[in-house]
C-alpha positions, 0 to 999 in steps of 0.5 A: 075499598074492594067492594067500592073500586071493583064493584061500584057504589050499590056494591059497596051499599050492601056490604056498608048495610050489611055491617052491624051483622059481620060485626056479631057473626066473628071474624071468620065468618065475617070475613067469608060475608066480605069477600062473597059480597065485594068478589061476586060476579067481579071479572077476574082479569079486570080486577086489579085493586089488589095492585093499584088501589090498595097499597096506597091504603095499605102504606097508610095504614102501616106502622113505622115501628112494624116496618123497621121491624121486618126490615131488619131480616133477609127473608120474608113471608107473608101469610094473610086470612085475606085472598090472596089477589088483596095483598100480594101485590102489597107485600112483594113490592113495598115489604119485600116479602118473598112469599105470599100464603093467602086464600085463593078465590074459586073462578067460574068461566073467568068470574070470581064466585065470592067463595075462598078456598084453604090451599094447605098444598101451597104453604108446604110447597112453599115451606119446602121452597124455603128450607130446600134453597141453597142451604137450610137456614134456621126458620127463625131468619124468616118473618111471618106477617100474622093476621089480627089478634094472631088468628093464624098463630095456628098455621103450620108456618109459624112452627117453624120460627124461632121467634114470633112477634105478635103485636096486640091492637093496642100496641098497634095503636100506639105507632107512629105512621110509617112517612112518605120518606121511609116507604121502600120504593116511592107511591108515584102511581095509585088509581081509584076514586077514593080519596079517603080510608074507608072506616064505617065512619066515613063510607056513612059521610059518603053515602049521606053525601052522594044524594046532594053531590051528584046534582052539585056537580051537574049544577057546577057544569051547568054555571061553568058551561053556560054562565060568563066567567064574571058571573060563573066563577062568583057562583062557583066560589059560593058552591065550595070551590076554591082557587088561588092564583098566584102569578110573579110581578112581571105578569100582567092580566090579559085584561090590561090594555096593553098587557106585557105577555100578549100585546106585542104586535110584532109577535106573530105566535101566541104564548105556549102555556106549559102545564102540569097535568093534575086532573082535565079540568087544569085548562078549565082552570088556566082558562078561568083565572085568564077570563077567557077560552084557550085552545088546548093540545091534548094526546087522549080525551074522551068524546064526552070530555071533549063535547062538554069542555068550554075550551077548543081542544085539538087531539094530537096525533103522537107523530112528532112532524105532524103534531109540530105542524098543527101546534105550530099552526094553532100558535099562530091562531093564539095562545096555546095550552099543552101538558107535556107529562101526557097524563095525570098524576096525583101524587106530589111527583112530576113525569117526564115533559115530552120536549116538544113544545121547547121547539115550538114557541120562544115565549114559554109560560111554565104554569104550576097546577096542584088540586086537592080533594077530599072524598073523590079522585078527579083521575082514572087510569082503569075506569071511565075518563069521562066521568072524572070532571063530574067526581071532582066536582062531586067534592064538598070542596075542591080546590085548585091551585095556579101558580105562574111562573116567569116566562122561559124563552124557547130553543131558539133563543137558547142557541148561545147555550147549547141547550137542546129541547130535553134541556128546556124542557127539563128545566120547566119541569124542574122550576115547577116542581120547584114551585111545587115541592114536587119531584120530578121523575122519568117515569112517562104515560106509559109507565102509569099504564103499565103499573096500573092498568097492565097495558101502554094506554093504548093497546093491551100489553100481553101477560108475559111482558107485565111483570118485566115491565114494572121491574123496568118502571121500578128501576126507572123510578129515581129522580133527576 
């Protein structure tokens, strides 16, 4: 995962041929092979999959009787044979450890070297910490979290518990997987290409893969690009792609004669179509099961993105008259696409819905997007935006999901009410995560940057304000 996220698909290559040799050289050894071949020449500031890729993996990976172990103590540590920079991130947020003992990776001019260094200073400073804190406690009030088949049954640390859980492989394939329900704080945000945990197995079905899915995705674009929608959508069908739409009873296609939602002479605004944000292809996908282009609003898209989208886009501009202004406008040229959550999000979690659209239009379609893949995300916080349409079209078979909801009238409408623009807009958030067995949240663009990439997704935050930034994103997690 290291190898594949931090440094690109040869990387991972190398290290996947290089497999059957760790496997007979023994864990030490093997593990030093590792880390050499995923962290050299890897920029150390940049390298952030210790705390946006790997957890998502990690939590998979956990065992439920393992976690309501360790959660029956106070104090934790955690001590790993990985770097360090590989699983703190993990322990401290989602274990609650308090200390974390791993290996640190030497740094040349800002750039990891692949070699790992035993720091014993640090686990005797961090034993001290421990016992020299308020009171001593007993050592057996602490956890350790030993490293397979207990290689670190050694480490100075663990001579000071009272008792010592070590869990053999085979015990450990008989738990039961840690559920969505009992992770400590919610998965909300995660980055990284991969969709899949990657076991030797499945790395040998994605290299195998790649050589025929790399030209499907470019042949997926050129049929959506060039083709018209009765001829495309056939072909992409045939191609592996799926799409189930779903629409309630007073919906009428656009195609009708007289179509109940478009026809009506005396409105002078085009319907606003209000979606949730799963990849930059929703538009496509609005625009496809309607037949015909749509104009969309959007706050951030790539030059590339923008050329190659078949719908007009309009950038907005983040000042709320101004963007009222063009939105306004472009409703009276037609119909209108926008998704008030700002980014994407992957997981079955809804951000909050900027409440601008509510004052825009008071014919409002609330429209339920979900997409699944297999192999690749279609999504990125800290890689090239422009090449997530070509992965999510690299999947054997992508699928997308269109839901539309019962019309929602607008803020004028609503006078009778008293409601305001956040309440419209939370309640087209909340009927569709309805739809969608999502939860709506009050997490925002922002805070997705700020978890995942370290800045606001537009400037670089500055160092001191990380860490007091995810406190103030964990403590908004809650939902409505």
């Amino acid at each position: 995962m290291a190898a594949f996220e931090a440094g690109g698909t040869f990387r991972a290559l190398v290290l996947f041929l290089l497999y059957p040799f760790i496997c007979m050289v023994g864990e030490e050894v093997g593990l030093k092979i590792m880390v050499f071949v995923c962290f050299l020449g890897v920029k150390r500031k940049s390298f952030r999959v210790g705390t946006a890729v790997l957890p998502k993996f990690f939590l998979e990976d956990a065992g439920f009787e393992g976690f309501e172990t360790l959660a029956k103590f106070g104090r934790k540590v955690g001590v790993s044979a990985l770097p360090r920079v590989m699983v703190e991130a993990f322990l401290r947020d989602y274990l609650g450890v308090e200390y974390v003992v791993g290996r640190e990776l030497k740094v040349f001019r800002g750039y990891f070297v692949g070699l790992m260094e035993e720091d014993k200073e640090e686990a005797s400073l961090v034993l001290q910490r421990m016992l020299g804190e308020e009171k001593q406690q007993p050592s057996g009030e602490f956890v350790g979290i030993v490293g397979r088949n207990g290689a670190l049954l050694d480490h100075q640390l663990f001579s000071h518990c009272k008792d010592i859980y070590l869990v053999s492989e085979a015990e450990k394939r008989k738990w039961s997987q840690l559920s969505r329900e009992k992770y400590p704080k919610p998965l909300i945000f995660h980055d990284g290409r991969l969709a899949f945990r990657p076991t030797p197995v499945a790395m040998l079905a994605l290299f195998m893969w790649i050589p025929f899915g790399l030209p499907l995705a470019i042949i997926r674009t050129l049929v959506a690009l060039l083709l018209p929608y009765k001829l495309s959508n056939p072909i992409l069908a045939m191609s592996g792609m799926r799409l189930k739409l779903t629409k309630p009873k007073s919906f009428l296609s656009s195609s009708s004669p007289k179509p109940e939602l478009e026809s009506s002479s005396s409105k002078p605004k085009g319907l606003l179509y209000v979606c949730n944000h799963r990849t930059l292809l929703d538009p496509v996908y609005l625009a496809t099961v309607r037949s015909k282009p749509v104009t969309v609003v959007t706050y951030s898209l790539g030059r590339v993105s923008e050329m190659l989208s078949p719908n007009r886009t309009v950038r907005l501009t983040r000042d709320r008259e101004r963007d009222a202004r063009m939105m306004e406008k472009l409703l009276r040229q037609g119909d209108l696409v926008v998704c008030p959550e700002g980014t994407t999000c992957r997981e079955p979690y809804l951000l909050r819905f900027s409440p601008l659209f509510a004052e825009m239009s008071d014919d409002i379609v609330p429209v339920a997007m979900d997409s699944q893949v297999s192999m690749f995300y279609g999504t990125t916080a800290t890689g090239l935006k422009s090449l997530d349409p070509l992965f999510f079209l690299m999947n054997p078979f992508p699928s997308y999901k269109v839901h539309f909801l019962e019309k929602v009238c607008g803020l004028s409408k609503c006078v009778n009410g008293g409601q305001s623009s956040f309440d419209v807009a939370n309640h087209v958030q909340n009927q569709i995560g309805r739809v969608l067995g999502f939860e709506c949240t009050r997490l925002t663009r922002k805070d997705k940057y700020l978890i995942l990439a370290g800045n606001e997704g537009l400037i670089a935050a500055t160092a001191g304000n990380k860490s007091q930034n995810q406190s103030l994103v964990s403590n908004r997690a809650t939902a409505k």
